[in-house]
C-alpha positions in Angstrom: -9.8 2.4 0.9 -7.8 -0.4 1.4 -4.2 -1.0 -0.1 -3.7 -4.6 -1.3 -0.7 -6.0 -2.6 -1.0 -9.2 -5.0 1.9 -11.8 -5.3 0.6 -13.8 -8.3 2.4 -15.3 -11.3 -0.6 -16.1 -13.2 -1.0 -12.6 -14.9 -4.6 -12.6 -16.0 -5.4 -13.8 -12.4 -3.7 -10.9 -11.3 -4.8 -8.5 -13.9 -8.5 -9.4 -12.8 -8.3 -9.1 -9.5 -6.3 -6.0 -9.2 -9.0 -4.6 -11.4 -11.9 -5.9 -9.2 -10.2 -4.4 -6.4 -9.7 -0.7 -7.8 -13.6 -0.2 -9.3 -14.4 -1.1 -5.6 -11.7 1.8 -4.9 -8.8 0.1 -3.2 -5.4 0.2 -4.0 -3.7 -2.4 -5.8 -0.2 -3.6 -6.1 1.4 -6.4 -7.9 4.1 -8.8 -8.2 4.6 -11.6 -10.6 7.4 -13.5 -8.1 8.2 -14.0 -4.7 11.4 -12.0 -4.7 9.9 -8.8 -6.3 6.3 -9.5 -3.3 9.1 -9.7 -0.6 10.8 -6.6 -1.8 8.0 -5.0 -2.3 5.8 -5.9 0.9 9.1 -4.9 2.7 9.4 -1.4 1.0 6.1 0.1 1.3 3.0 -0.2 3.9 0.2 -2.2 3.0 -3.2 -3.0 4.7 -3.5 -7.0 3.2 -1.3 -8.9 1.0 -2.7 -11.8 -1.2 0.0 -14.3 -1.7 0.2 -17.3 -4.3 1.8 -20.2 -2.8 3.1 -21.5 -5.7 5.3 -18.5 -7.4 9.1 -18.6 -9.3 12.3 -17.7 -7.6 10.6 -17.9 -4.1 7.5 -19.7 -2.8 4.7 -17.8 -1.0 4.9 -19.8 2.1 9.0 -18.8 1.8 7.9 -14.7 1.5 5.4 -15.1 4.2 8.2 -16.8 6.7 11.2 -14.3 5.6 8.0 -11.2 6.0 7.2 -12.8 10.0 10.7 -13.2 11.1 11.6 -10.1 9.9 8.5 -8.8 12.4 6.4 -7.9 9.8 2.8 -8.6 10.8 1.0 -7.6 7.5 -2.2 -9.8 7.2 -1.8 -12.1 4.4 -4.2 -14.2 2.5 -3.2 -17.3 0.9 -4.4 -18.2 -2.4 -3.7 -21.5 -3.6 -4.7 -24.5 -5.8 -3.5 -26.3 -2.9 -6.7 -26.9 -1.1 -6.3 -29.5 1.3 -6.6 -29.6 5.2 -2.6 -30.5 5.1 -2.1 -27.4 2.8 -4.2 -25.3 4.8 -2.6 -25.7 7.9 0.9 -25.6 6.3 0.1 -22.4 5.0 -1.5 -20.7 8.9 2.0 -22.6 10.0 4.2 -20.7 8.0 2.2 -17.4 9.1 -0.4 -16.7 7.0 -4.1 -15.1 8.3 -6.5 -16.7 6.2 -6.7 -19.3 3.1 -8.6 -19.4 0.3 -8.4 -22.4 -2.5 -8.9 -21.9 -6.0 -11.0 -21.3 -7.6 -12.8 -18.6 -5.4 -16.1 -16.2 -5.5 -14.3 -12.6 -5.3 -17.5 -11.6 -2.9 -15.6 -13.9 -0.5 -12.3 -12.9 -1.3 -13.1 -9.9 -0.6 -15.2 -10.0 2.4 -12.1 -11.9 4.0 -9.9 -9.1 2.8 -12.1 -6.9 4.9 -12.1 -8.6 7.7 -8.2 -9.0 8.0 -7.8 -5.3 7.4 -10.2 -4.8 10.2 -8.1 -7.0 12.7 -5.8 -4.7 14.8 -2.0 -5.5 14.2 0.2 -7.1 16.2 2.6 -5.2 18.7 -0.3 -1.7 18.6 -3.5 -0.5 16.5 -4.1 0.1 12.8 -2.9 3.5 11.9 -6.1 4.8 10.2 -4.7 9.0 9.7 -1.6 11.0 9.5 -1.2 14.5 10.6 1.7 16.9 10.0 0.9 20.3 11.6 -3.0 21.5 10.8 -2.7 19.1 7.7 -4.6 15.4 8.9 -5.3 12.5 6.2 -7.7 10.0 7.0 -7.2 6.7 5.8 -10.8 5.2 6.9 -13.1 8.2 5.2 -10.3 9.1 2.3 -10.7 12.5 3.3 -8.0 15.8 4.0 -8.6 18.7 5.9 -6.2 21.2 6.7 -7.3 23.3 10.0 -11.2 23.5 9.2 -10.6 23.8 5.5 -11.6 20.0 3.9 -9.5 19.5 0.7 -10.7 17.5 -2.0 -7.8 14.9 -3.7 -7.8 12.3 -6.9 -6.9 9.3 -5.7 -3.2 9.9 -6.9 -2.9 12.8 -5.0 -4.4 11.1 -2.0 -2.3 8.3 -2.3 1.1 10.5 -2.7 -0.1 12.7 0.4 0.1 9.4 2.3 3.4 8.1 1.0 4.4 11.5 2.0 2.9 12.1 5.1 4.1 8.1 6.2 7.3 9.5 6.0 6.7 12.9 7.6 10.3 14.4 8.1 12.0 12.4 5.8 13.2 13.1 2.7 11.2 10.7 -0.2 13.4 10.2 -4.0 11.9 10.0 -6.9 12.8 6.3 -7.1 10.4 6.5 -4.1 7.8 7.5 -5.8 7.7 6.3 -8.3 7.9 2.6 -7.0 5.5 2.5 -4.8 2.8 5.4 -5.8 3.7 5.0 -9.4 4.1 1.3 -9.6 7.1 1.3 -12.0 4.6 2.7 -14.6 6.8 5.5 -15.7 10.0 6.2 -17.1 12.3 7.9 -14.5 12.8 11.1 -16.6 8.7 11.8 -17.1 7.7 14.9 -15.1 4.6 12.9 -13.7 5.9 13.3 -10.2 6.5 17.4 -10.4 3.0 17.7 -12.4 1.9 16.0 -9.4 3.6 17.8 -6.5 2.5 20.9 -8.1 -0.9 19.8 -7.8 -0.8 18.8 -4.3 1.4 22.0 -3.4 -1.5 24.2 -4.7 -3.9 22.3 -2.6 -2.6 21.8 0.7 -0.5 24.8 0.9 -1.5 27.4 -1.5 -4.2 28.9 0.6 -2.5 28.7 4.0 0.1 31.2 5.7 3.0 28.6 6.0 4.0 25.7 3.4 4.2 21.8 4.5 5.3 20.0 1.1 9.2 21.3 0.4 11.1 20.5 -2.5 14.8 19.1 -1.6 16.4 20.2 -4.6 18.1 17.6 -6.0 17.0 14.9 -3.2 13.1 14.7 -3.1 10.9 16.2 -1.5 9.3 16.1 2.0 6.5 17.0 4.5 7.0 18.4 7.6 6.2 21.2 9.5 8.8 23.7 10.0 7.1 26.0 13.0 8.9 25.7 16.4 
């Protein structure tokens, strides 16, 4: 499981190929401008980003140089109408992995999407698990096992365990959350997030002698293991 985010301001575009993604089970994000991809690609961890070059309030080839100076190493794939050799090589330029002009197969797309994720990034390797305490995650196989115990997740679940579990020790808002598990789908005030946490907390914790996933009353919550 892969997760992809898509800076596209062609909506149906972007509709279908977020939805070609998640039936193959990835993770799909999306952005309709540049600003909101930057913010975004900058706020949470992703494995690709597909990135328009054409896009309102800030160009792809302008998110992809603001994303490398900023030492973010992310692979990006560059989707464009803009097919020729010049436009291809402006696009590697400004720091992009791979191009692909429109219109495109998705069987290639997606066989380039695998083979950037598979690249190792720059400055150290792929992380590919998380483990807090006896609790691992395992990004490659989507599995969970805490000690010898394997623990079966939705794919929500999974993917909050992971935002959680990237940011072992710290404490993760709602806002958090919400933004980049939830994808700004919910209002705020829902109770989405504690039906959630509840759910997790019964799986990863319920059965074992000491808890991982805390609630920081009125700041988030957390996972961390609290043994000396």
């Amino acid at each position: 499981m892969l997760r992809i985010l898509i800076i596209e301001d062609d909506a149906e575009a972007s509709a279908y190929l977020a939805k070609g993604l998640k039936e193959l089970g990835h993770l799909a994000d999306q952005a309709a401008d540049g600003d909101t991809g930057l913010h975004m690609a900058q706020s949470a961890s992703y494995d690709v980003l597909i990135v328009d070059r054409m896009l309102p309030k800030r160009d792809g080839l302008s998110v992809i140089e603001a994303l490398r100076k900023a030492g973010d190493q992310t692979p990006v794939l560059i989707l464009s109408a803009l097919g020729q050799v010049d436009d291809r090589v402006m696009g590697l330029k400004a720091g992009g992995d791979d191009y692909l002009p429109k219109p495109y197969a998705f069987t290639e797309l997606l066989a380039r999407i695998e083979a950037l994720a598979r690249r190792p990034k720059a400055g150290g390797e792929v992380v590919t698990s998380y483990r807090v305490g006896d609790l691992e995650l395992d990004r490659l196989t989507h599995t969970c096992r805490r000690g010898d115990q394997d623990i079966p997740l939705q794919p929500r679940e999974f993917r909050l365990l992971e935002y959680l579990m990237q940011h072992a020790g710290q404490v993760v808002t709602r806002t958090m959350l919400l933004e980049n598990v939830w994808e700004y789908h919910f209002d705020p005030q829902t109770n989405v997030i504690d039906v959630h946490i509840s759910r997790l907390r019964s799986k990863i914790d319920k059965d074992f002698d000491k808890p991982l996933l805390h609630t920081i009353r009125g700041a988030g919550y957390t996972v961390r293991d609290t043994s000396d």
